[in-house]
TORVEXTOR-524060 format. One record per residue (C-alpha): residue in three letters; y, z, x. Coordinates in steps of 0.1 Angstrom, whole numbers, plus 5000, padded with zeros to 4 digits. Layout:
! residues N
PT  dogu     y     z     x
PT   ALA     Y     Z     X
...
//
This chain:
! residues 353
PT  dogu     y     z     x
PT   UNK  6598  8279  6076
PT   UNK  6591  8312  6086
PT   UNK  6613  8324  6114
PT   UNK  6593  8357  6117
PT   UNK  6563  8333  6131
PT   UNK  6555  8346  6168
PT   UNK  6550  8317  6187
PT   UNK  6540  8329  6226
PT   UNK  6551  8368  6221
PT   UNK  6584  8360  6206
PT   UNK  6594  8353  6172
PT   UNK  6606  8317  6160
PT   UNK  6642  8331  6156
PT   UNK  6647  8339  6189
PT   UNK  6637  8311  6200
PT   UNK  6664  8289  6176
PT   UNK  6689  8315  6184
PT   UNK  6684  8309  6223
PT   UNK  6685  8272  6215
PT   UNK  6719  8277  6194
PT   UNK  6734  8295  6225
PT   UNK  6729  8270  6247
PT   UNK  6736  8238  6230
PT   UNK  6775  8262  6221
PT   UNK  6777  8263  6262
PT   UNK  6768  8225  6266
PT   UNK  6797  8217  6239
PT   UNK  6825  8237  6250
PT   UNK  6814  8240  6288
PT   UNK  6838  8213  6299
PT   UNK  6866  8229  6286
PT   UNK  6858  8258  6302
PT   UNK  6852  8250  6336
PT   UNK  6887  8230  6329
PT   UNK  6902  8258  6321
PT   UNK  6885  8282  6353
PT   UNK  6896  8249  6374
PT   UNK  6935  8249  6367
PT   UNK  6935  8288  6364
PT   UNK  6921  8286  6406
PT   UNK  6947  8258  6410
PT   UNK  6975  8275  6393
PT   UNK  6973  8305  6418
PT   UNK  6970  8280  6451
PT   UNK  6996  8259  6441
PT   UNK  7025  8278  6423
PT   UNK  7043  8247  6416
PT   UNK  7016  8234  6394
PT   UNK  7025  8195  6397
PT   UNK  7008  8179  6371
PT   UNK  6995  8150  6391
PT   UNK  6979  8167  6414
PT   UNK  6959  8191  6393
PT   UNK  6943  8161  6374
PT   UNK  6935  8142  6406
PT   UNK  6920  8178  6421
PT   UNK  6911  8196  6390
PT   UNK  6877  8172  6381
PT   UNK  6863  8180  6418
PT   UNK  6858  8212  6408
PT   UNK  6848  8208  6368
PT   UNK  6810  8195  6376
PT   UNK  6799  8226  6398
PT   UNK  6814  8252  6373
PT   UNK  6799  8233  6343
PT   UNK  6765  8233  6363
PT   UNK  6767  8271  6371
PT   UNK  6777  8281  6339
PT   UNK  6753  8265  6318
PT   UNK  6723  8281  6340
PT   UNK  6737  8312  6336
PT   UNK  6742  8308  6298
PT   UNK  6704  8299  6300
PT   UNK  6689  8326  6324
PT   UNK  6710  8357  6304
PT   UNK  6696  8339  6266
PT   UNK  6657  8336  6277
PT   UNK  6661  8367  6294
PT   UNK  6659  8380  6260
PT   UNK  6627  8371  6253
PT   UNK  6593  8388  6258
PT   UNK  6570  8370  6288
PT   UNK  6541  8352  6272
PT   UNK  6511  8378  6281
PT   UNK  6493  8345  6280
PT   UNK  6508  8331  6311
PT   UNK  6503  8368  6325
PT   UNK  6484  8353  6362
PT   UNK  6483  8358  6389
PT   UNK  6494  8335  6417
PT   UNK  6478  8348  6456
PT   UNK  6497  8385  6449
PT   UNK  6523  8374  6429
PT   UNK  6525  8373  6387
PT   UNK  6535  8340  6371
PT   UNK  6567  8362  6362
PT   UNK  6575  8372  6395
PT   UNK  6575  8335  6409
PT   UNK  6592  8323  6377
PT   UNK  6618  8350  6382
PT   UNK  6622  8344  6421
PT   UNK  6622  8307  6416
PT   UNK  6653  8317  6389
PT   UNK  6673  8340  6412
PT   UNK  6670  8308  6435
PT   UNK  6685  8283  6415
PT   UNK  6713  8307  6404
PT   UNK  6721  8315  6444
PT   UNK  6722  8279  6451
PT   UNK  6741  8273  6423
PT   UNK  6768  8302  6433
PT   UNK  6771  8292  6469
PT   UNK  6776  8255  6456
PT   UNK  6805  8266  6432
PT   UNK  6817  8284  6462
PT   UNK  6813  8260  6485
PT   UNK  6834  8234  6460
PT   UNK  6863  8261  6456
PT   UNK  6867  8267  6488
PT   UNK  6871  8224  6491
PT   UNK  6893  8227  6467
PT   UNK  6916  8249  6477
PT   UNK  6917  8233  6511
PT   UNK  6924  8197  6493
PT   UNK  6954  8213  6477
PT   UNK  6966  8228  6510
PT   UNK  6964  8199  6528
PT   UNK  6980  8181  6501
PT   UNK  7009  8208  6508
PT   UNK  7006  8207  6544
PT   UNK  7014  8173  6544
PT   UNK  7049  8176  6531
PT   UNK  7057  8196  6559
PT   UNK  7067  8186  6595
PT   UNK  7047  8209  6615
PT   UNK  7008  8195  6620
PT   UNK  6997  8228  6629
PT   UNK  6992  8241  6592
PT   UNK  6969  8210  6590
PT   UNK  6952  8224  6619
PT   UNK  6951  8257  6603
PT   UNK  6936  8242  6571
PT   UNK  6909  8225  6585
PT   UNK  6900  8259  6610
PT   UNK  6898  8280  6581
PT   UNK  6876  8259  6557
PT   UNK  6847  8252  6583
PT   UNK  6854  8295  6593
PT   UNK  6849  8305  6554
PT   UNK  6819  8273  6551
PT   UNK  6798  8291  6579
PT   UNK  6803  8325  6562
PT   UNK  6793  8313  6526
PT   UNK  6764  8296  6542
PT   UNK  6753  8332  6562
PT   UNK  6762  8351  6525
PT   UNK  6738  8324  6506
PT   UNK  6709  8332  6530
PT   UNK  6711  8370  6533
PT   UNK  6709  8367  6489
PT   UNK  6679  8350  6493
PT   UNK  6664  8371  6519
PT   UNK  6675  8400  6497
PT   UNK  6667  8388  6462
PT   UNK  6637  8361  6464
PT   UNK  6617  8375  6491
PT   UNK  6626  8411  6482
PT   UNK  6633  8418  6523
PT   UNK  6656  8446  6532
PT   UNK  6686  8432  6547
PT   UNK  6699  8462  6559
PT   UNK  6676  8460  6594
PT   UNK  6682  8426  6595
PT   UNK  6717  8430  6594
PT   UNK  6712  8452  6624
PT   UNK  6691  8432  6644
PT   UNK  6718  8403  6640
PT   UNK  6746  8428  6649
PT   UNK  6725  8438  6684
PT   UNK  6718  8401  6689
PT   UNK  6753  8388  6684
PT   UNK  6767  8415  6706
PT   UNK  6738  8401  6736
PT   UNK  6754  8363  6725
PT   UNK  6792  8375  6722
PT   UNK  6786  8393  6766
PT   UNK  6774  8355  6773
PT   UNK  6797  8334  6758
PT   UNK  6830  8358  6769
PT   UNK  6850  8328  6779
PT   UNK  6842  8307  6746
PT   UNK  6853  8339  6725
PT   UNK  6885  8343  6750
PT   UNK  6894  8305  6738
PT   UNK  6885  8314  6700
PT   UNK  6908  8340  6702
PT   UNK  6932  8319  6724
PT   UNK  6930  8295  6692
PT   UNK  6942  8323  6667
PT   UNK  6972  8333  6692
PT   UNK  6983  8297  6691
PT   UNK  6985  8289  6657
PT   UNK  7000  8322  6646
PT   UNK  7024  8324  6673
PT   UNK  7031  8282  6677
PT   UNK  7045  8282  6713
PT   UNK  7036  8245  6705
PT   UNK  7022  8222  6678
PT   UNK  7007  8189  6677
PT   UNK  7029  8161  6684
PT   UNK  7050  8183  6708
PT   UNK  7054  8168  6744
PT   UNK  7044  8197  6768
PT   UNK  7039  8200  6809
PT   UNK  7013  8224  6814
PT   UNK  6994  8228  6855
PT   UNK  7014  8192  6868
PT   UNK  7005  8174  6837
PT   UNK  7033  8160  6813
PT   UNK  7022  8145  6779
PT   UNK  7016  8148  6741
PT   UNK  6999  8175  6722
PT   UNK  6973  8155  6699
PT   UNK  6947  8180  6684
PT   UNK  6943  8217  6686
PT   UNK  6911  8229  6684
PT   UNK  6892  8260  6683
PT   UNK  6882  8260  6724
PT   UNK  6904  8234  6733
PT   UNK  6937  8214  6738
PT   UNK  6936  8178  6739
PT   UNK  6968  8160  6757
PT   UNK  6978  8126  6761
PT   UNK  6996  8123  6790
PT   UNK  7021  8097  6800
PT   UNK  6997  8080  6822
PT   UNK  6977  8077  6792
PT   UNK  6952  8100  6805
PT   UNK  6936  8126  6778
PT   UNK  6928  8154  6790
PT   UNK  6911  8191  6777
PT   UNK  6926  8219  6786
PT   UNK  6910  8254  6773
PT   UNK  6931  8273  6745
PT   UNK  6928  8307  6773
PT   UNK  6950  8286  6799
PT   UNK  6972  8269  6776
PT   UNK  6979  8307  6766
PT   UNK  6982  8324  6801
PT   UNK  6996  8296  6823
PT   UNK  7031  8290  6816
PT   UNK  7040  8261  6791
PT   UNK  7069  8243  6797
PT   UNK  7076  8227  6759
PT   UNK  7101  8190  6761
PT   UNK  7100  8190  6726
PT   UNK  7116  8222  6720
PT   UNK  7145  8219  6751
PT   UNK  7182  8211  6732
PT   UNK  7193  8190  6764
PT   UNK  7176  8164  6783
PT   UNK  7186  8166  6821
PT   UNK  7196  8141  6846
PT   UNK  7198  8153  6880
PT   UNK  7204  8134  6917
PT   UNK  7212  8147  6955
PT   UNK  7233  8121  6966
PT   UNK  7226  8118  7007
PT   UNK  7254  8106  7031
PT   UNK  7255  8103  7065
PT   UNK  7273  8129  7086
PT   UNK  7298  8105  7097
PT   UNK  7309  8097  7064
PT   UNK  7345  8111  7061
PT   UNK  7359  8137  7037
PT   UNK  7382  8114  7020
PT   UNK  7350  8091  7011
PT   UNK  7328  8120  7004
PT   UNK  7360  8135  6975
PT   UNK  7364  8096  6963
PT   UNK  7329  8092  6959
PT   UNK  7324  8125  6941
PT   UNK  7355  8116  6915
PT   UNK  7344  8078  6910
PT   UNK  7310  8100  6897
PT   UNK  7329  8120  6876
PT   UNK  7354  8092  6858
PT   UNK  7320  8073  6854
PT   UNK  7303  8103  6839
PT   UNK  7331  8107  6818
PT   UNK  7327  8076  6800
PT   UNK  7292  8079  6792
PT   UNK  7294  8090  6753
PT   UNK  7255  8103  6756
PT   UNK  7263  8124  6783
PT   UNK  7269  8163  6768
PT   UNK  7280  8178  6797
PT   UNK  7280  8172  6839
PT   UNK  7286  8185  6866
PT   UNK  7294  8170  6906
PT   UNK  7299  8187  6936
PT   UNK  7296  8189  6974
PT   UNK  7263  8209  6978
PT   UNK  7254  8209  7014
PT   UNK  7275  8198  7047
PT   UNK  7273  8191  7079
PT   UNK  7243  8197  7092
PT   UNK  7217  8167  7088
PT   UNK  7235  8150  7059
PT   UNK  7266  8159  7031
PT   UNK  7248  8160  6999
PT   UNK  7267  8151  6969
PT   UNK  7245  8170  6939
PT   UNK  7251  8156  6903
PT   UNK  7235  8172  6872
PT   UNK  7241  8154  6835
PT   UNK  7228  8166  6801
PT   UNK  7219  8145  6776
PT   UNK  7208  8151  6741
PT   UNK  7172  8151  6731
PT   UNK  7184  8123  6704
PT   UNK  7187  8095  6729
PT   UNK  7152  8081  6737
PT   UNK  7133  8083  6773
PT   UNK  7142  8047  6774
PT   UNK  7180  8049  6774
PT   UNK  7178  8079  6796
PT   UNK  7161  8061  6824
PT   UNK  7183  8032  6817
PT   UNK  7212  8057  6824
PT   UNK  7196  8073  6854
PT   UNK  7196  8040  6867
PT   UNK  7228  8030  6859
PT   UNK  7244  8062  6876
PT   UNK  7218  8051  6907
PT   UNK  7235  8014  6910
PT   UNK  7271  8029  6907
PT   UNK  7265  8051  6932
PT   UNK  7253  8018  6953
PT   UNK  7281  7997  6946
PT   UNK  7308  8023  6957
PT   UNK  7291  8033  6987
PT   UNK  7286  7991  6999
PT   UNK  7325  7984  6988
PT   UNK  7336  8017  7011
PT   UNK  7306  8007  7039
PT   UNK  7293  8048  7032
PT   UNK  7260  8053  7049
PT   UNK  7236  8072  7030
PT   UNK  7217  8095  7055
PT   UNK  7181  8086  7064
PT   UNK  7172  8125  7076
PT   UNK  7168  8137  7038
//
């Protein structure tokens, strides 16, 4: 065999040496887009568990396997002469020029795709993280940042094609976007004021999903944080949006975050009622209080007298442990005692209040 034979402009050895080249990447490219794959994991995930890199590692094995052996292909027949044969022309393009535009294609699809899959990666291993943890909002914060980076790999992946397969210049373009997207950014203020509401949030957590909140009247849970909005579910089972701009400016009052739970009653009697009554009233609430084990700390005292009614004001902290259920069942409890003592000593509660 004569390896010196030209067969299409190139000699026969080239063409066995390309051929050698390639078949080497498609044998050894598994191990190493293995080996690219735990090297990305290793520097997400400092731990390195061992189960999770082999239930993660293969999502990101086929892509790299995919990119490299193109690339191994492109760079090898890159060293070989264009067939002056196949030397047409196509409207005003060469055969080469398509053939190398269709290339640069492939290879920028291929790239983003990679890209794309890292980037899925990493945010399957940061969730996987995030889980462990309490607070939802790095979940959140996971999610936000792997649809952010997404849209700019998708805008990076066009402007290569613009620049590189149809040869524009992306410089003006780049321009033009940047005067357009100043014109869009003036319209949409108030979306942009709750983007940037969004960021404030999950840096600075003045809440997190799952936290009970009251924000503008409304008392319930924190389910989703999102890049404009706030959803709550409130206790009448309502959901409601609230914009990320107000939850920042308005003041947030955060239940989940209080140490004490508070109980607190204006006890109403009638101006006739008698000193002596109004003082055994106020220490039958106290002894009472007293052998509550929930109750933290209290306080009961004469706040007002004398002039439509004498208002007996108690105030009880509870801690955040003991569940709304056994708080109102305490309320109430404090609510009947205060009824029974004032029947048994005929107390008249005042109807001016």
């Amino acid at each position: 065999m004569n390896l010196e034979q030209e067969i299409l402009s190139n000699p026969l050895k080239n063409y066995l040496y390309i051929l050698g080249v390639i078949l080497a990447t498609y044998i050894f490219k598994r191990f190493v887009s293995r080996f690219f794959a735990s090297i990305i994991y290793t520097w997400v995930d400092k731990k390195n568990h061992s189960e999770l890199r082999k239930s993660h590692v293969h999502r990101l094995v086929v892509p790299i396997e995919q990119f490299l052996l193109f690339l191994v292909a492109v760079i090898a027949l890159y060293e070989l002469k264009f067939p002056e044969v196949w030397n047409v022309h196509l409207f005003k393009l060469t055969l080469q020029q398509v053939i190398e535009s269709v290339v640069k294609l492939f290879f920028i699809i291929l790239l983003i795709r990679v890209s794309l899959r890292t980037l899925e990666f990493i945010s399957i291993i940061l969730e996987e993280r995030s889980k462990l943890t309490k607070d939802q909002t790095d979940d959140q914060l996971v999610l936000f940042f792997r649809d952010f980076f997404k849209v700019i790999l998708y805008i990076i992946g066009v402007l290569l094609v613009l620049r590189y397969v149809f040869n524009e210049n992306i410089g003006n373009l780049v321009t033009s976007l940047s005067i357009v997207g100043a014109a869009v950014a003036l319209s949409m203020r108030e979306s942009l004021e709750n983007i940037i509401a969004s960021f404030i949030i999950f840096f600075d957590k003045p809440f997190t999903v799952g936290d009970l909140v009251k924000v503008n009247n409304f008392t319930g849970t924190i389910e989703k944080i999102g890049l404009r909005s706030t959803r709550i579910r409130t206790q009448d089972k309502t959901y409601i949006t609230v914009p990320n701009k107000q939850m920042v400016d308005t003041i947030v009052d955060n239940i989940s975050l209080r140490s004490e739970r508070k109980i607190e009653m204006d006890i109403q009697l009638s101006v006739q009622t008698s000193a002596s009554l109004i003082s055994a009233l106020s220490n039958h609430m106290r002894l009472m209080i007293a052998q509550e084990s929930n109750i933290i700390s209290s306080s009961v005292f004469v706040a007002e007298a004398g002039k439509q009614s004498h208002v007996i004001h108690v105030e009880c902290f509870i801690s955040m442990q003991v569940d709304i259920n056994s708080l109102q069942q305490l309320r109430e409890k404090l609510n009947v005692a205060v009824i029974e003592f004032a029947n048994q000593h005929q107390i008249q509660f005042s109807d001016k209040g």
